[in-house]
Structure formats: C-alpha cells, structure tokens
C-alpha positions in Angstrom: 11.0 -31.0 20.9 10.4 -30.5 17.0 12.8 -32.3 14.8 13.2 -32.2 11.5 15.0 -34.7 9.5 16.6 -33.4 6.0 18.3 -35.5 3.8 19.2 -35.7 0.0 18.8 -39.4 -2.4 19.1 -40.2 -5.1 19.2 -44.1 -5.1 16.6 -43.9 -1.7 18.7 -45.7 0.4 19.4 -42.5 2.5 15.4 -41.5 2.6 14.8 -45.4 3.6 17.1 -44.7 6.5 15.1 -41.6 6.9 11.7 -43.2 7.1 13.3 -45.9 9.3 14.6 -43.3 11.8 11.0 -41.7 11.7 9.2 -44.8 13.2 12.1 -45.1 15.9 11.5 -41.8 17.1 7.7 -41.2 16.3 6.1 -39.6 13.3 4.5 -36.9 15.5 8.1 -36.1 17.1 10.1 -36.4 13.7 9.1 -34.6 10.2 11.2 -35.8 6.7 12.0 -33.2 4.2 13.8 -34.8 1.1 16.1 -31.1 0.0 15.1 -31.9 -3.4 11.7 -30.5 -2.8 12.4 -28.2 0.5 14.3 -25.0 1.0 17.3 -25.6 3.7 15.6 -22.5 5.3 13.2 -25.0 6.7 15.5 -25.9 8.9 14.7 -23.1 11.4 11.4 -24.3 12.2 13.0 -27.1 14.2 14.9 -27.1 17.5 17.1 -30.2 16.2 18.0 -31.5 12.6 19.0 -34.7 11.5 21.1 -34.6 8.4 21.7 -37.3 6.1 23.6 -37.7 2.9 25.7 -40.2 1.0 28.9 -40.0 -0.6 29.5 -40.8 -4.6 32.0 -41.7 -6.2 35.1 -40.0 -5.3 34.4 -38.6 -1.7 31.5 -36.3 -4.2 28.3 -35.0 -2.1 24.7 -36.5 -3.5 23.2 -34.2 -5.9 20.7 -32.7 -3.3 22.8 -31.5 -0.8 25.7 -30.1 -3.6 22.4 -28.2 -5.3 22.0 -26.3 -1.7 25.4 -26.7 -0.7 26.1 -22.7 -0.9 23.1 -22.4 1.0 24.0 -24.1 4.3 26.1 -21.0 5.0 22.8 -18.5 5.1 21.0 -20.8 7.4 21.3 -19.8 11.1 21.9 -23.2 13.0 23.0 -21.7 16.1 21.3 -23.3 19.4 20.4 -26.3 17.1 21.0 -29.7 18.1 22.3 -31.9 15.2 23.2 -35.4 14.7 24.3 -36.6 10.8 23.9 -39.6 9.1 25.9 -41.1 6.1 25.6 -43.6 3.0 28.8 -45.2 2.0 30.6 -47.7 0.4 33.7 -48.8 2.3 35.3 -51.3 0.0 34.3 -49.7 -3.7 35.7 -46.6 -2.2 37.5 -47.0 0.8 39.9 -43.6 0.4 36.5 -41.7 0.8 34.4 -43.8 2.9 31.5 -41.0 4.2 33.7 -37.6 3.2 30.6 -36.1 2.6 29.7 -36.9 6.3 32.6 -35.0 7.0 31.9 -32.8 5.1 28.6 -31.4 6.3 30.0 -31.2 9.6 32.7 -29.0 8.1 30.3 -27.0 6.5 28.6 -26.3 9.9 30.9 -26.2 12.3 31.7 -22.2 12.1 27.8 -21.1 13.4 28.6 -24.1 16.3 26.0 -25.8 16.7 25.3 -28.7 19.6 26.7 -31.6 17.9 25.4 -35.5 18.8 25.6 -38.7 17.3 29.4 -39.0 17.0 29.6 -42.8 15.8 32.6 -45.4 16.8 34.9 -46.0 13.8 35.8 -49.7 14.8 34.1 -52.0 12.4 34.5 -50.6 9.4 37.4 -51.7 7.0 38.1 -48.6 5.2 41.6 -46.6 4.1 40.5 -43.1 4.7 37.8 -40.9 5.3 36.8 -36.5 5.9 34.5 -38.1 8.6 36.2 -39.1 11.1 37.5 -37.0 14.4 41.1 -35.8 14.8 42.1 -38.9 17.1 40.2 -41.1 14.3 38.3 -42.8 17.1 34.7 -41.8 15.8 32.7 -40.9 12.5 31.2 -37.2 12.8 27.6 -39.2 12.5 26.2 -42.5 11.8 28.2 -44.4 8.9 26.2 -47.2 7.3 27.4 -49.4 4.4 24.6 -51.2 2.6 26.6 -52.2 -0.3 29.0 -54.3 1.8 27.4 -54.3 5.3 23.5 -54.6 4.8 23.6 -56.7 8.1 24.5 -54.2 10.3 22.5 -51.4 9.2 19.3 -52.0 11.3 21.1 -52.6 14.7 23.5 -49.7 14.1 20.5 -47.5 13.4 18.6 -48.7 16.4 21.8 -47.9 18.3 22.7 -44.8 16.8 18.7 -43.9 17.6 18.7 -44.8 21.0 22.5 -42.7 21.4 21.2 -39.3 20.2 17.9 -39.7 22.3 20.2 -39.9 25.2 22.6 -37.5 24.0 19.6 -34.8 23.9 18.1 -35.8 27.2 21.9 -35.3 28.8 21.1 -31.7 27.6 17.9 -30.6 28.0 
C-alpha cells in the first residue's frame, strides 16, 4: 500500500509529527509532501493519505492548507483511505481546539472516502471544538497539544499509529 502523508506548517511542529509518523510506519511505505511545495493533485498517486494541519488562532486553517483549500474539492478521494492529524492549543484556545481538524474532514466528507483514525476526546480539557463527532465521544483524527501537553504527544502518536494500521488491515 502507497501512502502519502500531506500536511501544511508553518511553525514545523505538524511536519515534526510528520517525520515522526514516517519512521513508525517505514520511509519506504510512507512518502511526506509539505502542500507548500506539492500540488494536492498528488494525492492520487497514493491508495491512502494522511492529513495533517493545525489550527491558528481563532479555529483559522494553517496557511498551506487555506492556500489549496479550494482545491480539495477537484481532487478525487474516492476509494481513498484517510486518517487526519491535528495541532492545537487546548487552553490558549479552548472554543476552537482542532476546528481545522474538523474542518478537513468536512471538506471531504461529500466524495466519502474510507475514514480511520477517529481519536477518543477524553483527556483533553477544552470548551469546544468542529472536530469532534456528533455524540462528542471522538476527535475526527489525532488531536495533539504541544503547547500544553508535550508529554503525551509521543505515546498518543505511537497509539494513534498502531490504531490506523489496524484500522486498514480490518479492511483490506
């Protein structure tokens, strides 16, 4: 299975994250494209995309992804496997905690394609947030706080790794 990981940053704590998620799964299984410098239209190469993004400010999407945003429309996800990742800042911003997580999956949810990665909302201290499901149980993807839980990060990545492996073994 080719994936390809695509993600936007512009302080590089979402392309760490990237590069982190790379050596979990293997740099021969998983190729990085930073959006600043690669047409979404890549995306089709791969049978399965990562996504990931942060949020700014006000439930804002990073610069990379808002630059392309229009384009997400024209790319044909459908029969793609996708799993999304997302910066935040839970206490700074805690009525926006990861919107742009929610976001994306807004913004691809009409071509439907196979969704993983959903991520457990419990232990996070946060007001609101566009990311989470209806019954508010899970984040749409991955939710990582470096600015107020560096801590975590690592193990929830690991986690979240080792989740949509078996998420995309369940399917195949």
């Amino acid at each position: 299975m080719k994936i390809g990981l695509f993600y936007g940053s512009t302080t590089c704590y979402t392309e760490m994250v990237a590069e982190k998620i790379q050596a979990l799964i293997g740099a021969d299984t998983v190729e990085l494209n930073n959006i600043k410098h690669v047409a979404l239209s890549k995306m089709a190469d791969y049978d399965m995309l990562i996504l990931g993004l942060s949020t700014w400010d006000f439930g804002e999407i990073q610069e990379d992804w808002e630059a392309h945003w229009d384009d997400i429309a024209s790319v044909d996800l459908s029969g793609k496997i996708i799993a999304i990742y997302g910066m935040g800042d839970q206490i700074g911003y805690t009525e926006w905690f990861i919107d742009a997580v929610g976001m994306l999956h807004e913004a691809i949810a009409p071509q439907q394609p196979t969704r993983i990665g959903f991520w457990p909302a419990a232990g996070y201290d946060f007001i609101a947030s566009k990311a989470l499901t209806e019954d508010g149980a899970f984040f749409y993807g991955l939710a990582l706080d470096d600015e107020n839980q560096y801590d975590l990060t690592d193990e929830r990545l690991n986690d979240w790794v080792s989740q949509i492996l078996q998420e995309v073994g369940q399917l195949l």
